[in-house]
N, C-alpha and C positions, 0 to 999 in steps of 0.2 A: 650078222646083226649082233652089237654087244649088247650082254644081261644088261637087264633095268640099274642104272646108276653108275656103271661102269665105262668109262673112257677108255677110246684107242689113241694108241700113242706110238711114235716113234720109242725105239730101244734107247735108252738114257745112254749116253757115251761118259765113261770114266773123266775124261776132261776135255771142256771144251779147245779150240784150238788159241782164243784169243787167251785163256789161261797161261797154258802153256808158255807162251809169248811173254806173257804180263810175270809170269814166274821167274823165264829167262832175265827180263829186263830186269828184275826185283833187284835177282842174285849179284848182278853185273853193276848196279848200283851200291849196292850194301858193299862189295868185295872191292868199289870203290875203280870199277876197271871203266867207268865213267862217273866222273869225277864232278861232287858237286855244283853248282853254275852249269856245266856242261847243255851246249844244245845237243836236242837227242835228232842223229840225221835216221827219218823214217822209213825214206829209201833205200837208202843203202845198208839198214838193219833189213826191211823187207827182202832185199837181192840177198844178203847175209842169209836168212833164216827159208826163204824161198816161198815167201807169204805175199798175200796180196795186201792191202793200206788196209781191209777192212777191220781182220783182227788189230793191225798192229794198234789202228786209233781206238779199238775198245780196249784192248792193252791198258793204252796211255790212259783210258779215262780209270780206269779201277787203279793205275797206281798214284792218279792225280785223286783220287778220293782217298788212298792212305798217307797221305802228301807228299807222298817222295818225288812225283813229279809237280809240275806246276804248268798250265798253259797260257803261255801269251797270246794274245788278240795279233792276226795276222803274223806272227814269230815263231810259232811254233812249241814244242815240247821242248822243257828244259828242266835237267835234274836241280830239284829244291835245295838251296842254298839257306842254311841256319844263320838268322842275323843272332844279331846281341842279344836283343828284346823277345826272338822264337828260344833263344836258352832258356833265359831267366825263367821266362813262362812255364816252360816245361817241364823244368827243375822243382818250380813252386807246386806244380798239380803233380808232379811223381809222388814229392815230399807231404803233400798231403793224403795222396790217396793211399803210399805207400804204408802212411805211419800209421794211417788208421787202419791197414789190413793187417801189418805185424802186433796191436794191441789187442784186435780181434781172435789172430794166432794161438797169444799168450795165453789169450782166456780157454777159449775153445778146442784146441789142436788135443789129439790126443797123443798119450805115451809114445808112440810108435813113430808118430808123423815130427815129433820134438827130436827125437832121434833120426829121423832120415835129414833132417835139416842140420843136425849135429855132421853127420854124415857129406852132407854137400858144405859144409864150412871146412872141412877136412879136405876135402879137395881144390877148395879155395886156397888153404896154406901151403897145398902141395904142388902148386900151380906153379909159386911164384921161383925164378924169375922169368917166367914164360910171359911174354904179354900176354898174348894172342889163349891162351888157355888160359888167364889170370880172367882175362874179358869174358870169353865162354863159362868160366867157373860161377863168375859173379852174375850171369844173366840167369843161371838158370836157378843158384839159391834164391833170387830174387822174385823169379818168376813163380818156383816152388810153392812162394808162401804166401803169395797171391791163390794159386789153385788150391791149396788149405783152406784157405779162406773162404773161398766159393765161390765168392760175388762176381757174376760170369761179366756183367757189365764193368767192372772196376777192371776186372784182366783185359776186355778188349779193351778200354781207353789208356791204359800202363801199357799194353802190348803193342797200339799204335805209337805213340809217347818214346817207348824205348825203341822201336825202327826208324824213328824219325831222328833221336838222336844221335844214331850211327851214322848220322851226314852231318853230324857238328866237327869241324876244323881242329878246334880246341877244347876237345874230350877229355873233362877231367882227367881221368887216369893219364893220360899224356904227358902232364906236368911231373918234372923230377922229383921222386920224392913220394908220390902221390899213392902209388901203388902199396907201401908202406903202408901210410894214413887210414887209405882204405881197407887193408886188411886189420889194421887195428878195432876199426869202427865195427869191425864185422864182427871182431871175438865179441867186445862188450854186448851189441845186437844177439847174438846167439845165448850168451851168459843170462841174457834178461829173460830172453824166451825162454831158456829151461828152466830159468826159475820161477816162472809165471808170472812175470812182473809185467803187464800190461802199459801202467803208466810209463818205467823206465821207457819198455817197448818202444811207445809214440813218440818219447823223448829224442831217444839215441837213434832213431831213421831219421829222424828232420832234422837233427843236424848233421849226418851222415850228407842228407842231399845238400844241406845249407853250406857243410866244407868241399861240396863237389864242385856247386857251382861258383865258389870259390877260386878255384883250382881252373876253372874254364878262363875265370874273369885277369889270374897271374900268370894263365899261359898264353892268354892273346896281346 
């Protein structure tokens, strides 16, 4: 018999198995080794991975709620495809939510945290010409100064926003040139934060997103 208020329970398992699966599938999307449009065959990833359909379809529904996937009406699972109109959008709620967690930064942030972001800009210039670490460098000063900021709601919906955008065709940074541009935007960004300039702040990220999606719009 358990104590008064106390529930029995199965031992909690580290991770369930349709995780697991929904994780595999994530990775293999993001890494682009299915390819966005892609139907996703559920069979032959089940014989693949040695699963039965149950995980695999709660898989598909958790990463059809982070939208990577999408489901058709009798068609099945298909990796999400970024039209025109899913950039723009997305670009515009980065740019806004973003500008307002780097002005928030400027004000707020202390000594130490203005410096560690000093720190991951510095790894952004030491990046280049690497893409692939140029892209890594700039997610995570970006993502940094969201966690600074706090606001645990604005990080999940910039956190969804920017996985979503790793299935855009025509990724800014793509465009020749671009990778430049963007590292310039980043000094000025940095320069404003340590100098506490809040306004600059708000200024110099919305245009940062505003020449990115720019840059989507003369690469397609």
């Amino acid at each position: 018999m358990s104590p008064a208020g106390s529930l029995d329970h199965a031992p909690l398992v580290s991770c369930a198995l349709y995780e697991q699966v929904a994780d595999r599938l994530r990775q293999q999307i993001l890494a682009r080794e299915l390819e966005p449009g892609a139907w996703i065959d559920e069979l032959r990833l089940c014989a693949e991975l040695g699963i039965s359909r149950t995980p695999m379809r709660e898989a598909l529904k958790v990463l059809a709620a982070e939208g990577l996937v999408t489901m058709k009406l009798r068609r099945g699972a298909y990796v999400t495809e970024m039209s025109e109109r899913d950039v723009r959008e997305a670009y515009q709620l980065l740019s806004l939510l973003e500008s307002d967690a780097a002005a928030e930064v400027a004000d707020r942030a202390s000594d130490k945290e203005l410096q560690e972001l000093g720190q991951l800009h510095r790894a952004l210039e030491d990046a280049l010409p690497d893409r692939d670490a140029f892209f890594a460098a700039n997610e995570r000063f970006h993502m940094r100064v969201l966690e600074i900021d706090g606001n645990r709601w604005r990080q999940q919906i910039v956190g969804d926003l920017r996985r979503l955008m790793k299935l855009n065709r025509h990724h800014s940074l793509f465009r020749e040139g671009r990778l430049a541009e963007s590292l310039d935007e980043h000094r000025a960004i940095v320069k404003a934060l340590l100098s506490r300039d809040a306004q600059a702040c708000r200024q110099l990220v919305t245009a940062h997103f505003c020449n990115g999606l720019s840059a989507t719009q003369t690469a397609s």
